[in-house]
Biopython code that builds the backbone (N, CA, C, O; Angstrom):
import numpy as np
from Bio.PDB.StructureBuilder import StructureBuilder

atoms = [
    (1, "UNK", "N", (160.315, 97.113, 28.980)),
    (1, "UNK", "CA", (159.148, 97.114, 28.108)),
    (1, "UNK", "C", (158.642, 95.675, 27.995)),
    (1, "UNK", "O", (159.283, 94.624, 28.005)),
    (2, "UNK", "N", (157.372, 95.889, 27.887)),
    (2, "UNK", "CA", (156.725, 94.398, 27.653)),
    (2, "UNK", "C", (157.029, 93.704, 26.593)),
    (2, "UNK", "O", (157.898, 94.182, 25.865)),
    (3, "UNK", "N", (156.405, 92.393, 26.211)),
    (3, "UNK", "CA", (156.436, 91.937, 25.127)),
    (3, "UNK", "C", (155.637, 91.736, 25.143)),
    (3, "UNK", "O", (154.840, 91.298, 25.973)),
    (4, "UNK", "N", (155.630, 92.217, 23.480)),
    (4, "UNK", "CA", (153.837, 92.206, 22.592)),
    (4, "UNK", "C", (153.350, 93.967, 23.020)),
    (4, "UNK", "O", (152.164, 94.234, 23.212)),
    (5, "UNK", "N", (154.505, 95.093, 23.126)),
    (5, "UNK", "CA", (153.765, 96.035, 23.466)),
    (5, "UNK", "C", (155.325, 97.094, 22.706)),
    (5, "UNK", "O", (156.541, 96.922, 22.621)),
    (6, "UNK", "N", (154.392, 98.098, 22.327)),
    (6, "UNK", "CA", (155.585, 99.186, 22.190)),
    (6, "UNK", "C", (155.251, 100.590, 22.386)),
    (6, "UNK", "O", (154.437, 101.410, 21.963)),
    (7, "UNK", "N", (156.726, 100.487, 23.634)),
    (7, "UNK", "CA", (156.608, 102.106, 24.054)),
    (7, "UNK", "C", (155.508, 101.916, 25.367)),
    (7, "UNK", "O", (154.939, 102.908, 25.822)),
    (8, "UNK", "N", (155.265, 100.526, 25.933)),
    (8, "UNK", "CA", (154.346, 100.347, 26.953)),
    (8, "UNK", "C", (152.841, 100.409, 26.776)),
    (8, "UNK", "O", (152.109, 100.074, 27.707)),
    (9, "UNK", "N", (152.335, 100.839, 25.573)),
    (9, "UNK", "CA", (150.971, 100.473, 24.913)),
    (9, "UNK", "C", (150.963, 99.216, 23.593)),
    (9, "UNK", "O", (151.606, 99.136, 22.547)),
    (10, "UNK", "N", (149.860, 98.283, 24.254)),
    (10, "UNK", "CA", (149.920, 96.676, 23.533)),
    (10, "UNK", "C", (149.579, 96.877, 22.081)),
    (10, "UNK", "O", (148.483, 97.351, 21.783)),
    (11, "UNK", "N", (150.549, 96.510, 21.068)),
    (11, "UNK", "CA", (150.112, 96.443, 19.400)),
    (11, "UNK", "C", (148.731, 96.677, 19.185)),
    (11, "UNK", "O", (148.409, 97.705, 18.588)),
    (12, "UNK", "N", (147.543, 95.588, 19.725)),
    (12, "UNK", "CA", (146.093, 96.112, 18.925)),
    (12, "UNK", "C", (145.397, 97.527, 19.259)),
    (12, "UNK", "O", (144.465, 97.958, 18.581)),
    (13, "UNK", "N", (145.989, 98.276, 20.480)),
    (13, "UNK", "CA", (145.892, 99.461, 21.019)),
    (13, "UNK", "C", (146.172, 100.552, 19.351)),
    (13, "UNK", "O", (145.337, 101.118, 18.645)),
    (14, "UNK", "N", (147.816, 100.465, 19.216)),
    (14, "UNK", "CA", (148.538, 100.858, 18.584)),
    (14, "UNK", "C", (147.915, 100.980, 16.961)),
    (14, "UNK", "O", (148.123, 101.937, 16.214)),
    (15, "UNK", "N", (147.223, 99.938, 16.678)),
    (15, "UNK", "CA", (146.646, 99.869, 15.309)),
    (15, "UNK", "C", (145.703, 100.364, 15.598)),
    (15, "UNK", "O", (145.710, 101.262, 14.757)),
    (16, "UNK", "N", (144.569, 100.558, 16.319)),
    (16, "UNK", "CA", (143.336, 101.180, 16.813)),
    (16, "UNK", "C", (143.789, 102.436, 16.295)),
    (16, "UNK", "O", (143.280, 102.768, 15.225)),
    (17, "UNK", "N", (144.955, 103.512, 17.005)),
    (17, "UNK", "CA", (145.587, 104.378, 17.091)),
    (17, "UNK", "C", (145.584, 105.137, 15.974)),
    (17, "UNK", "O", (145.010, 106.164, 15.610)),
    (18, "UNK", "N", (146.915, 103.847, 15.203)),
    (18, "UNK", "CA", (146.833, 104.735, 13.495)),
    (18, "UNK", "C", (145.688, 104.658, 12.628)),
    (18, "UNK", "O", (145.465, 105.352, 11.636)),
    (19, "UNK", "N", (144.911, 103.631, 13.168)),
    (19, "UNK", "CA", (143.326, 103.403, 11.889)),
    (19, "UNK", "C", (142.598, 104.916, 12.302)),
    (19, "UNK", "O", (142.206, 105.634, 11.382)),
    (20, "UNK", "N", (142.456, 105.312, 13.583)),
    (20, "UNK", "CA", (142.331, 106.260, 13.663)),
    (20, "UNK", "C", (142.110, 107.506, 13.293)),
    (20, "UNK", "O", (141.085, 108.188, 13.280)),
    (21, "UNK", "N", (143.699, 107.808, 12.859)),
    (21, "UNK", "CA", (144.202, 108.688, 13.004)),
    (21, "UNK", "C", (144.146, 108.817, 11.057)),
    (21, "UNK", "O", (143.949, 109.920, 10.546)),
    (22, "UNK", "N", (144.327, 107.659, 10.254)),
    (22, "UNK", "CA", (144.329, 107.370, 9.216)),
    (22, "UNK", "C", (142.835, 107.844, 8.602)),
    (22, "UNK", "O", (142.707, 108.513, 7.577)),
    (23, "UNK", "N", (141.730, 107.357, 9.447)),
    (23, "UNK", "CA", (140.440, 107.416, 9.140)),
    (23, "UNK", "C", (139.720, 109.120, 9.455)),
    (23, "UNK", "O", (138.667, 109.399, 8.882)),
    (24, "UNK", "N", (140.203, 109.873, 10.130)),
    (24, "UNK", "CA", (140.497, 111.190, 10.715)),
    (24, "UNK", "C", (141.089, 111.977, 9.729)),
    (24, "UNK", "O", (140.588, 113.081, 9.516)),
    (25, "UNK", "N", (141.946, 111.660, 9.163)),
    (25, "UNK", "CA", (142.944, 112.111, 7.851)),
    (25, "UNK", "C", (142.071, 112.230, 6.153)),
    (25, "UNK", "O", (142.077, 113.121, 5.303)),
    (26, "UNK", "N", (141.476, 111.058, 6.208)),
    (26, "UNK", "CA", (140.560, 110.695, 5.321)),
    (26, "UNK", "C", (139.407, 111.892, 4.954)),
    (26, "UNK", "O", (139.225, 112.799, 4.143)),
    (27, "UNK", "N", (138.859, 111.349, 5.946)),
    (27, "UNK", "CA", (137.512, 112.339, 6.445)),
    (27, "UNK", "C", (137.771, 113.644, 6.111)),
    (27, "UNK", "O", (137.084, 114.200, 5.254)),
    (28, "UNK", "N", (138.995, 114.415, 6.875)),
    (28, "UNK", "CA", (139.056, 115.911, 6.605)),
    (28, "UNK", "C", (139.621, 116.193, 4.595)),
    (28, "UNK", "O", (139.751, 117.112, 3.787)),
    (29, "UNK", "N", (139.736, 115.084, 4.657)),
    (29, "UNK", "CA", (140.543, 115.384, 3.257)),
    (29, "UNK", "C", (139.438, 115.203, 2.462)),
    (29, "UNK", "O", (139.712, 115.617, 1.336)),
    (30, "UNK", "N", (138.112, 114.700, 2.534)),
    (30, "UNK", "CA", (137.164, 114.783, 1.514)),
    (30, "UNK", "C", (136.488, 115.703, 1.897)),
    (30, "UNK", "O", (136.057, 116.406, 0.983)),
    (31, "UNK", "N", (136.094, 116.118, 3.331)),
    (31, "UNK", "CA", (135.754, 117.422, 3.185)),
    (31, "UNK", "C", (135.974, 118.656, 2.868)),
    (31, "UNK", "O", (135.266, 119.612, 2.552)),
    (32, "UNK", "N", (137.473, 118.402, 3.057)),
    (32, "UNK", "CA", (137.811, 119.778, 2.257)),
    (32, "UNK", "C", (137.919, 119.866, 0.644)),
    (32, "UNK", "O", (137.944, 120.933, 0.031)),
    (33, "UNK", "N", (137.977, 118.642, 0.078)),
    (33, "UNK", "CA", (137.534, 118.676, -1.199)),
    (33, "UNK", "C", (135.616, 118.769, -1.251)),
    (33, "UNK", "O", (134.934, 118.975, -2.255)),
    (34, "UNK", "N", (135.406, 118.671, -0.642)),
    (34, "UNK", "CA", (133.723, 118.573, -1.242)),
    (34, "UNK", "C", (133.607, 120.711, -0.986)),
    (34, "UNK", "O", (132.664, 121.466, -1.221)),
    (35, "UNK", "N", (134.469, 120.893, -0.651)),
    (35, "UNK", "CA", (134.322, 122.602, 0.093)),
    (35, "UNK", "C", (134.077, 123.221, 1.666)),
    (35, "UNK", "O", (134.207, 124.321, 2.204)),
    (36, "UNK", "N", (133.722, 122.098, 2.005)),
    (36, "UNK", "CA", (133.590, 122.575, 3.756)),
    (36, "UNK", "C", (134.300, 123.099, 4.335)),
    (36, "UNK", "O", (135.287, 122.463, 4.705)),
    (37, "UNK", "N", (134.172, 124.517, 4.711)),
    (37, "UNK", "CA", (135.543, 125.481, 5.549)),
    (37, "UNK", "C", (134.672, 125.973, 6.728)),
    (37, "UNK", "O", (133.498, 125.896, 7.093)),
    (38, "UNK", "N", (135.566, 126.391, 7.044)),
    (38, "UNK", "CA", (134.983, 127.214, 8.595)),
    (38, "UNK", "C", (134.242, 126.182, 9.938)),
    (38, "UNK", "O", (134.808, 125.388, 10.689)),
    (39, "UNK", "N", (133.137, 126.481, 9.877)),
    (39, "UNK", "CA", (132.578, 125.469, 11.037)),
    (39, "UNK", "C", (132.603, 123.581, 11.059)),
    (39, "UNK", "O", (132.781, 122.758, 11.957)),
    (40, "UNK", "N", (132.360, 123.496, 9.757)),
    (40, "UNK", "CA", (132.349, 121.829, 9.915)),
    (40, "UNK", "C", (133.790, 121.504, 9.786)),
    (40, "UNK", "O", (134.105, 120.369, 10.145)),
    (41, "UNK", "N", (134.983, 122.499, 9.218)),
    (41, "UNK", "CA", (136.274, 121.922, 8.989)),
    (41, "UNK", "C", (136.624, 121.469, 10.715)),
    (41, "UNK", "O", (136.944, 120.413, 11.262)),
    (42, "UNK", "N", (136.355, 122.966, 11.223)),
    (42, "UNK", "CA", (136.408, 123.194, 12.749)),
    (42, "UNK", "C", (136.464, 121.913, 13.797)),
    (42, "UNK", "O", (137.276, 121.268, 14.459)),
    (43, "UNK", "N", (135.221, 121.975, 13.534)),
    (43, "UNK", "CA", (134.165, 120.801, 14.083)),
    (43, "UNK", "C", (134.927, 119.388, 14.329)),
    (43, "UNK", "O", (135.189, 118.632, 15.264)),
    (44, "UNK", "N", (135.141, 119.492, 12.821)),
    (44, "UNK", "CA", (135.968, 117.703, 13.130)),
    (44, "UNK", "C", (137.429, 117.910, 13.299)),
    (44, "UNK", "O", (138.058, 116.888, 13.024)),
    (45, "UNK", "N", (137.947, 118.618, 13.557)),
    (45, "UNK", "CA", (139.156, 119.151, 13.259)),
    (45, "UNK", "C", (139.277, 118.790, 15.090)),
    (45, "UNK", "O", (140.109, 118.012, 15.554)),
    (46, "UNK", "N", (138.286, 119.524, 15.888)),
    (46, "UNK", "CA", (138.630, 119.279, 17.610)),
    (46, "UNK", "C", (137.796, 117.713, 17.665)),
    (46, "UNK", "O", (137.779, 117.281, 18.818)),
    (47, "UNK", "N", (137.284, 117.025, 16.907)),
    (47, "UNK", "CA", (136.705, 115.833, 17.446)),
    (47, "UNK", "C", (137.508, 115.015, 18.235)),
    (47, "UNK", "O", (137.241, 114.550, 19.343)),
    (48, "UNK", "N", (138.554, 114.876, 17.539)),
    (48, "UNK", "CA", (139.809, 113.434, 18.695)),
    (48, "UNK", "C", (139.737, 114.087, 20.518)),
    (48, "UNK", "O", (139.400, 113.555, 21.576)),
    (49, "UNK", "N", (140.154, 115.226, 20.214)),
    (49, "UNK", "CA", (140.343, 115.977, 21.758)),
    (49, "UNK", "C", (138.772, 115.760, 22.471)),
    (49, "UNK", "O", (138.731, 115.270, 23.599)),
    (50, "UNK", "N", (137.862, 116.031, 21.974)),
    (50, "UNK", "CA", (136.374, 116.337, 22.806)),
    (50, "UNK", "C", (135.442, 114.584, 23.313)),
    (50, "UNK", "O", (134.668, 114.128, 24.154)),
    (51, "UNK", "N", (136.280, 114.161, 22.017)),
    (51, "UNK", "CA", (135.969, 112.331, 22.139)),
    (51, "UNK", "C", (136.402, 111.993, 23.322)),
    (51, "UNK", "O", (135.849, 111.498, 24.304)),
    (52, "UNK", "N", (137.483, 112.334, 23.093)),
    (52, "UNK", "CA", (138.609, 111.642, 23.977)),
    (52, "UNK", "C", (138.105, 111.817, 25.422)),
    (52, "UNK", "O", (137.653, 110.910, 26.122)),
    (53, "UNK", "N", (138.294, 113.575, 25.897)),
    (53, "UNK", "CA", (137.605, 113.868, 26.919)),
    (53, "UNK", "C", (136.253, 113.804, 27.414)),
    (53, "UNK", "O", (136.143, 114.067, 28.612)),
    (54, "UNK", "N", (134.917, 113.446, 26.626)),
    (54, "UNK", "CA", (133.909, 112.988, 26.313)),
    (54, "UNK", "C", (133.901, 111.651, 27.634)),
    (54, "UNK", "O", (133.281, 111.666, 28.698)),
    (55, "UNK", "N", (134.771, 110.633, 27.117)),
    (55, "UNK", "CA", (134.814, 109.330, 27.469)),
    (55, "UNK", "C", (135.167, 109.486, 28.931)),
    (55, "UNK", "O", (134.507, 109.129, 29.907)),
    (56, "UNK", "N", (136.891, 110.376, 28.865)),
    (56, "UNK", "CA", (137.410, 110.266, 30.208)),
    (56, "UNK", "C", (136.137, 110.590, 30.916)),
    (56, "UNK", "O", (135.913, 109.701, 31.738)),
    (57, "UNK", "N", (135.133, 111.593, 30.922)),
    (57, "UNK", "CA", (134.499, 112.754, 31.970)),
    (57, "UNK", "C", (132.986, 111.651, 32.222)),
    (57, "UNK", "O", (132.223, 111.764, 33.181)),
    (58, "UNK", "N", (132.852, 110.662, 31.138)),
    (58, "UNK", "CA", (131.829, 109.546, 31.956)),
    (58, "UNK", "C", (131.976, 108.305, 32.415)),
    (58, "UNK", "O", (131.229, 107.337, 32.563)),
    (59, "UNK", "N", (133.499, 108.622, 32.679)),
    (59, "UNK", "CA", (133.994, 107.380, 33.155)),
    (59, "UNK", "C", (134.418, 106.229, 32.710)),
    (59, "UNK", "O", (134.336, 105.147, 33.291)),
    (60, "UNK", "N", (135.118, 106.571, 31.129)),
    (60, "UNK", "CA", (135.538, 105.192, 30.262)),
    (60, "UNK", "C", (136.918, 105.841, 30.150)),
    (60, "UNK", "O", (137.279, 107.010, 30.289)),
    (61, "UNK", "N", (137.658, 104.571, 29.815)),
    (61, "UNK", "CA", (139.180, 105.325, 29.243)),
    (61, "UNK", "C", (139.310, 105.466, 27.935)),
    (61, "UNK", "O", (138.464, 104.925, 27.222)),
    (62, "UNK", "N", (140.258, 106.128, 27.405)),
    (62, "UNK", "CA", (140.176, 106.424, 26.002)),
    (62, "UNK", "C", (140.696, 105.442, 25.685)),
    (62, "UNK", "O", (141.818, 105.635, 25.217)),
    (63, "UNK", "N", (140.355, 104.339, 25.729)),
    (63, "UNK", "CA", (140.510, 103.099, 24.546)),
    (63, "UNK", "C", (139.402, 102.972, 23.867)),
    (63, "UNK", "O", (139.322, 102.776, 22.654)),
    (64, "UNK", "N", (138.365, 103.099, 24.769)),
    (64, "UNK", "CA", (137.044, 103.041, 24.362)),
    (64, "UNK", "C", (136.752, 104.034, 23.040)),
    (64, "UNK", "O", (136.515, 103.772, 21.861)),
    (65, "UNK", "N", (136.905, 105.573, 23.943)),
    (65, "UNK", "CA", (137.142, 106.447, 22.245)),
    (65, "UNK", "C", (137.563, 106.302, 21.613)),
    (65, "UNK", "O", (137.045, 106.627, 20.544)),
    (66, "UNK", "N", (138.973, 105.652, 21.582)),
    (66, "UNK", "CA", (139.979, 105.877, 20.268)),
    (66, "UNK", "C", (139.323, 104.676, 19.081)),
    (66, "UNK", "O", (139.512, 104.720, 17.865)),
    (67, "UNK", "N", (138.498, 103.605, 19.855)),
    (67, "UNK", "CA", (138.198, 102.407, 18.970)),
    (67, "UNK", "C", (136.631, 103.148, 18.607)),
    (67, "UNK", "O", (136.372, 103.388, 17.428)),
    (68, "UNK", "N", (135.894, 103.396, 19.405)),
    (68, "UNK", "CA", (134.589, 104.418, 18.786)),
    (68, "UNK", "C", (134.907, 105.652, 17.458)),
    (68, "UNK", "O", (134.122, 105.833, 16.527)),
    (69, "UNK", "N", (136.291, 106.446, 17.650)),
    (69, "UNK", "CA", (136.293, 107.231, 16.730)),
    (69, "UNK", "C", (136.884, 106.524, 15.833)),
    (69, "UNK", "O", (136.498, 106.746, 14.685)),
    (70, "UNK", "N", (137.827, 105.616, 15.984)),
    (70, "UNK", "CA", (138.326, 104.419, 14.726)),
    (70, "UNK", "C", (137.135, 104.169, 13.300)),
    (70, "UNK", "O", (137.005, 104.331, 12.087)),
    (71, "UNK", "N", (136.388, 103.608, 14.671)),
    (71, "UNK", "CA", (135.039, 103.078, 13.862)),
    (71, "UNK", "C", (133.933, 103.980, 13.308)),
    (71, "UNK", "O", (133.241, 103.582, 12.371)),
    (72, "UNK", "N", (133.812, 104.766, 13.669)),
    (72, "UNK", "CA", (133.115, 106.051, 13.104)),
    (72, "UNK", "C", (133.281, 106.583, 12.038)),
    (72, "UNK", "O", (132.317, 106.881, 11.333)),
    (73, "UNK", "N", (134.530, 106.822, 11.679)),
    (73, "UNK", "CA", (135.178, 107.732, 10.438)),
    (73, "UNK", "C", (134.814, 106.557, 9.381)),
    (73, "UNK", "O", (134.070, 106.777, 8.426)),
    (74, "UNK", "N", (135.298, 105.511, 9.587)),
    (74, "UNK", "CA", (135.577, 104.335, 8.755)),
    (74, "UNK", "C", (134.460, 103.989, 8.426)),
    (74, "UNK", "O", (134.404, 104.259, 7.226)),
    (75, "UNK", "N", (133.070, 103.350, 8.881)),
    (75, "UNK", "CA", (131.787, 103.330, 8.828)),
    (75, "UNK", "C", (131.303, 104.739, 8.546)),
    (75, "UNK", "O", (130.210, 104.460, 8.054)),
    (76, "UNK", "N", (131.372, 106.075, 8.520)),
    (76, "UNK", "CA", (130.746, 106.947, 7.794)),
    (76, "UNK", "C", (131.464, 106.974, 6.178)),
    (76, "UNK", "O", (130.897, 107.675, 5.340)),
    (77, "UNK", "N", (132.510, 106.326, 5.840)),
    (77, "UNK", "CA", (132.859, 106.179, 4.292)),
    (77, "UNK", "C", (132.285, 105.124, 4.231)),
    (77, "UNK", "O", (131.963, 105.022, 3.047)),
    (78, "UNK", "N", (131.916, 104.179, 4.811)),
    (78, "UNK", "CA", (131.004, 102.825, 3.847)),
    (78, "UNK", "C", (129.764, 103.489, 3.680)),
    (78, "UNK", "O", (129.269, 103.744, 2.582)),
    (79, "UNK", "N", (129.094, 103.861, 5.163)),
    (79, "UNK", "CA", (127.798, 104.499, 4.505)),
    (79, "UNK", "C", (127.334, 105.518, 3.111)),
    (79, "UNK", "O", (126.536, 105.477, 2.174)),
    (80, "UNK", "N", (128.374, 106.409, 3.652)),
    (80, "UNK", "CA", (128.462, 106.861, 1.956)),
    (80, "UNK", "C", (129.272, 106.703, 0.619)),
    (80, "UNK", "O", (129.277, 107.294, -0.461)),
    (81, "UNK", "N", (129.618, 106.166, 0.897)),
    (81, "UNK", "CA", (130.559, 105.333, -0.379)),
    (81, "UNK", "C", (131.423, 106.473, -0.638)),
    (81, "UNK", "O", (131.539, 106.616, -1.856)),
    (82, "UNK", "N", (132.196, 107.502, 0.146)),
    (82, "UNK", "CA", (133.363, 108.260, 0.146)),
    (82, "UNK", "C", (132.459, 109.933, -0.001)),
    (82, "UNK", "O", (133.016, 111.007, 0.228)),
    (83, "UNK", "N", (131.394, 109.827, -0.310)),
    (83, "UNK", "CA", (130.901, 111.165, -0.757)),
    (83, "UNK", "C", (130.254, 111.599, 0.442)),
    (83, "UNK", "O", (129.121, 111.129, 0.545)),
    (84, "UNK", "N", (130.663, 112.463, 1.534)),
    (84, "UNK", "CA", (129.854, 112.890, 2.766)),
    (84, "UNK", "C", (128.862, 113.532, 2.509)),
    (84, "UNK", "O", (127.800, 113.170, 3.014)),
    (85, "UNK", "N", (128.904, 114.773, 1.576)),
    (85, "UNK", "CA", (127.492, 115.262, 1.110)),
    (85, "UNK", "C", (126.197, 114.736, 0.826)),
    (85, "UNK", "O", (125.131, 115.332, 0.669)),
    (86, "UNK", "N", (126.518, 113.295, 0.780)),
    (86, "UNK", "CA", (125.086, 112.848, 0.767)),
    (86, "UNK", "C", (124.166, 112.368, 2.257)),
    (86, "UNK", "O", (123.060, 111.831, 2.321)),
    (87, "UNK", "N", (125.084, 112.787, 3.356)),
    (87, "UNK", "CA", (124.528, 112.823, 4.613)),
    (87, "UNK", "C", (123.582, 114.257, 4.553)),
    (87, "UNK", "O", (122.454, 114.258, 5.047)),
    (88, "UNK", "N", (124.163, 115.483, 3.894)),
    (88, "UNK", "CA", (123.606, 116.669, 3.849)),
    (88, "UNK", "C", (122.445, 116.883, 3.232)),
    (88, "UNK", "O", (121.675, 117.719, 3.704)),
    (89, "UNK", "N", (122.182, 116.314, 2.307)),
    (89, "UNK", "CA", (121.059, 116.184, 1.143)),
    (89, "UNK", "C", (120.010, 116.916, 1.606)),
    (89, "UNK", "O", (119.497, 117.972, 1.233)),
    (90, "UNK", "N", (119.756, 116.035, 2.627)),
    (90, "UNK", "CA", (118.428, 116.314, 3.483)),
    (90, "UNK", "C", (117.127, 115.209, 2.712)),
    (90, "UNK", "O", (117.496, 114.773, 1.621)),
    (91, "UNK", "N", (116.113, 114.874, 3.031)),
    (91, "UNK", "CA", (115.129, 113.753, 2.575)),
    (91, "UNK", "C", (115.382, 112.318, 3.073)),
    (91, "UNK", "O", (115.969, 111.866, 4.057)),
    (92, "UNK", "N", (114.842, 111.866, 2.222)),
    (92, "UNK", "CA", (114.791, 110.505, 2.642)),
    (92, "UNK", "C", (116.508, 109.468, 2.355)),
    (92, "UNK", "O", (117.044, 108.675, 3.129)),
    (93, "UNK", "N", (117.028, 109.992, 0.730)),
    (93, "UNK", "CA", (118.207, 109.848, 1.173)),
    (93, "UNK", "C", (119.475, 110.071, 1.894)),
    (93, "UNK", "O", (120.457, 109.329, 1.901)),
    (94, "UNK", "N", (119.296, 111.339, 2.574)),
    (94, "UNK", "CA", (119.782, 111.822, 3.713)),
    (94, "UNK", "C", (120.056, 111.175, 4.631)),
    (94, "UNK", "O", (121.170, 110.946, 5.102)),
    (95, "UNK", "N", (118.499, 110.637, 5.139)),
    (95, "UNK", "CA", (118.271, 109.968, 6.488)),
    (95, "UNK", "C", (118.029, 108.632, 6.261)),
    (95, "UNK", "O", (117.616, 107.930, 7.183)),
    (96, "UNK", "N", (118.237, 108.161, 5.114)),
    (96, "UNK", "CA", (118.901, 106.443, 5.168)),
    (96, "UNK", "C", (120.433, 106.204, 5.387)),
    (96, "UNK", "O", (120.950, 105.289, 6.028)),
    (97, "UNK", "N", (120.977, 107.113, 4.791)),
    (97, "UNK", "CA", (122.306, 107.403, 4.447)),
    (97, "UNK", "C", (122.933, 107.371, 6.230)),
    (97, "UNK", "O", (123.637, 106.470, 6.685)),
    (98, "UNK", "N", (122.396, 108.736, 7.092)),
    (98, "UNK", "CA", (122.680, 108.895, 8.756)),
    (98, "UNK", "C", (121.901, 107.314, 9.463)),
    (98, "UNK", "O", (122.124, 106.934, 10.613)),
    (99, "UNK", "N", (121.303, 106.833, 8.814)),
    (99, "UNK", "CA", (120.905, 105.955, 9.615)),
    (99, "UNK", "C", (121.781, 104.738, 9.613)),
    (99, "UNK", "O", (122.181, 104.210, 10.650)),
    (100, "UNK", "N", (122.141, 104.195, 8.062)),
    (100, "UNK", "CA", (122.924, 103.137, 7.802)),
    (100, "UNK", "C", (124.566, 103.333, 8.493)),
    (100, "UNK", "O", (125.523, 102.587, 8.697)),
    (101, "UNK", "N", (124.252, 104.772, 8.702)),
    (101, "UNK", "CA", (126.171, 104.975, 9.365)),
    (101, "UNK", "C", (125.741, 104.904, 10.982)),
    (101, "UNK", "O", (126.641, 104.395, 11.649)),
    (102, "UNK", "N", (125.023, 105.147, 11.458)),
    (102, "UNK", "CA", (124.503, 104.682, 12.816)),
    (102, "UNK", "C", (124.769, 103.222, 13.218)),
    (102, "UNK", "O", (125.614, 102.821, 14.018)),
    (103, "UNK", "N", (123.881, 102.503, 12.504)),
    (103, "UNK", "CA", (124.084, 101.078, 12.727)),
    (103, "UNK", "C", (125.125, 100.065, 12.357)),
    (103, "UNK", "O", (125.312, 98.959, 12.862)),
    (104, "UNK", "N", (126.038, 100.905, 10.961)),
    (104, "UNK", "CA", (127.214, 100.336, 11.067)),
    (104, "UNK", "C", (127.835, 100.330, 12.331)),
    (104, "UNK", "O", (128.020, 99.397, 13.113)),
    (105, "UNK", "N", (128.217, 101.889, 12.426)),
    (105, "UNK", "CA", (129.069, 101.864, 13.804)),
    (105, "UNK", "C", (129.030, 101.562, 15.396)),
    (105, "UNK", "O", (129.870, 101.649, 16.291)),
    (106, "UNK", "N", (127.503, 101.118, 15.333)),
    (106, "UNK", "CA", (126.582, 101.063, 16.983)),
    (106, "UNK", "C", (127.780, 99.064, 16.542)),
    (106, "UNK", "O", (128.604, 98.610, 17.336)),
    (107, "UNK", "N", (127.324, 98.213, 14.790)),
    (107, "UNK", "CA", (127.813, 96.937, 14.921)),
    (107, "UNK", "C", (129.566, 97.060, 15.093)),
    (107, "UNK", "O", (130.187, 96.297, 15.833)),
    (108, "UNK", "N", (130.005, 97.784, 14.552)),
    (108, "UNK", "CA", (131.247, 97.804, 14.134)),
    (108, "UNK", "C", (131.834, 97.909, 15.518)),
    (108, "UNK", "O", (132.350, 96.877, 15.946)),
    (109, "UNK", "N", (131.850, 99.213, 16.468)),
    (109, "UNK", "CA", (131.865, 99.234, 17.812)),
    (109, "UNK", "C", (132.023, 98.501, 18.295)),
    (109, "UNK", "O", (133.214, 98.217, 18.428)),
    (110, "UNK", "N", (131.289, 97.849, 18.767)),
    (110, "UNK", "CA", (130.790, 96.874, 19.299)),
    (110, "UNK", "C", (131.749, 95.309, 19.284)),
    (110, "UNK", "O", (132.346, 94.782, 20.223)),
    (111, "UNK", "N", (131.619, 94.859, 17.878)),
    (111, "UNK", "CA", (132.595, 94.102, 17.675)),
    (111, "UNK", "C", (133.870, 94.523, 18.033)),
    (111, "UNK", "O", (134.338, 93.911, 18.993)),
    (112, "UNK", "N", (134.535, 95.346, 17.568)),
    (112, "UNK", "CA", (136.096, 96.039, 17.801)),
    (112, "UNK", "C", (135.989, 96.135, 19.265)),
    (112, "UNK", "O", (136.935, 95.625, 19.865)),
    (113, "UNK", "N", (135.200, 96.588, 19.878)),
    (113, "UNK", "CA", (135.579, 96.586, 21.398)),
    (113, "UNK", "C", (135.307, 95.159, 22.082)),
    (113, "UNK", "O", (135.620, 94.916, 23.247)),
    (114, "UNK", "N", (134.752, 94.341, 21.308)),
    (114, "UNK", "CA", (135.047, 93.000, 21.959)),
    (114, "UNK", "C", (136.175, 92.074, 21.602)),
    (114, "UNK", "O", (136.374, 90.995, 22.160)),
    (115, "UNK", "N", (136.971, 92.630, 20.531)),
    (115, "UNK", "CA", (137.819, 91.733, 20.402)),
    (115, "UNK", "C", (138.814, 92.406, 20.967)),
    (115, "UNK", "O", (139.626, 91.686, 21.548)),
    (116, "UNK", "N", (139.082, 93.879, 20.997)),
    (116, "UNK", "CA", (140.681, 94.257, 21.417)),
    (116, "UNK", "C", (140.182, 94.683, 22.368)),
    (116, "UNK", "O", (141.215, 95.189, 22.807)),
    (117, "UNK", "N", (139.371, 94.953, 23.182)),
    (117, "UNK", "CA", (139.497, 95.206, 24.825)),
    (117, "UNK", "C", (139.016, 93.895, 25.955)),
    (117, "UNK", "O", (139.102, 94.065, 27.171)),
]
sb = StructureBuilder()
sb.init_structure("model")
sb.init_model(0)
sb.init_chain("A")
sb.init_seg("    ")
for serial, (resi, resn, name, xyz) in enumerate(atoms, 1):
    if name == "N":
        sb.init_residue(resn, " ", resi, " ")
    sb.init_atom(name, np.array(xyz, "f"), 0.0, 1.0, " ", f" {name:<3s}", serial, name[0])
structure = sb.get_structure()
């Protein structure tokens, strides 16, 4: 095994991984408190798998996803300050709300994939 790596994948990989997986955890857990069952539980429930394969099938490796869905989950709780329903609203605060989580994560991205890849 390397050093500076465990289990043969390098530490900032590894934290990517659990922020992840942490931020994934999050997410379903306020939706299922806000009431969301059936299709949207669904929905995000296969996101890691469809990301993942998403990336492989245009030709990126899933480092790329795992730091895109990292950053996604995590930047859709800043945009809404923990309450997802206010993406649903519909109006104008709706679509400030989808927009400000857009551009977090287009910056957030972005950065994270320039420092750990």
């Amino acid at each position: 095994m390397a050093a500076g790596t465990f289990g043969g994948a390098p530490w900032p990989l590894l934290a990517v991984w659990i922020a992840g997986a942490l931020g994934w955890g999050v997410v379903l857990g306020l939706l299922r408190r806000s009431g969301v069952t059936g299709t949207g539980a669904f929905l995000h429930a296969i996101t890691p798998v469809t990301l993942v394969l998403g990336f492989a099938f245009a030709g990126f490796g899933s480092a790329y996803a795992t730091v895109f869905m990292s950053v996604q989950w995590w930047t859709l709780l800043a945009a809404t300050g923990g309450r997802l329903d206010r993406l649903f609203r519909g109006g104008p605060s709706g679509l400030v709300c989808a927009v400000l989580w857009l551009a977090l994560t287009l910056a957030a991205a972005f950065a994270a994939t320039r420092a750990l890849l």
